[in-house]
N, C-alpha and C positions, 0 to 999 in steps of 0.2 A: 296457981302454980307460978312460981316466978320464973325468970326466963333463966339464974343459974339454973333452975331446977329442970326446963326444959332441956337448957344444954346439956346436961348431964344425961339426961334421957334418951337424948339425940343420939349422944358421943356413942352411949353404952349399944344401941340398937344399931346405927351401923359396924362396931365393933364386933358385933354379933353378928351381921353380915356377909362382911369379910371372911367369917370362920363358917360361913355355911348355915347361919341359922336364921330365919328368914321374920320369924315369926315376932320377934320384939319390934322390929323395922317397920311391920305392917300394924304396931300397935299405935307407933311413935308417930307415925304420919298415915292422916284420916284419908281415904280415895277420894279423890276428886270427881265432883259431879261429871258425869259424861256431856262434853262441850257440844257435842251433835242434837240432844234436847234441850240444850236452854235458848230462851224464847227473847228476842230484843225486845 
């Protein structure tokens, strides 16, 4: 994916957001490993 294409991706899922819709936001950006098990 190139990064116009992420931006776009971005732009559209927080825009959706904004309007209440949670679900493209949560596609567009992957969870973060929980910082309390990872191991130095």
């Amino acid at each position: 994916m190139s990064s116009e294409e992420r931006a776009r991706e971005l732009a559209a899922a927080l825009h959706a957001a904004l309007h209440g819709g949670l679900e493209p936001l949560n596609r567009a950006i992957p969870p973060r490993p929980d910082l309390n098990t990872q191991q130095s």
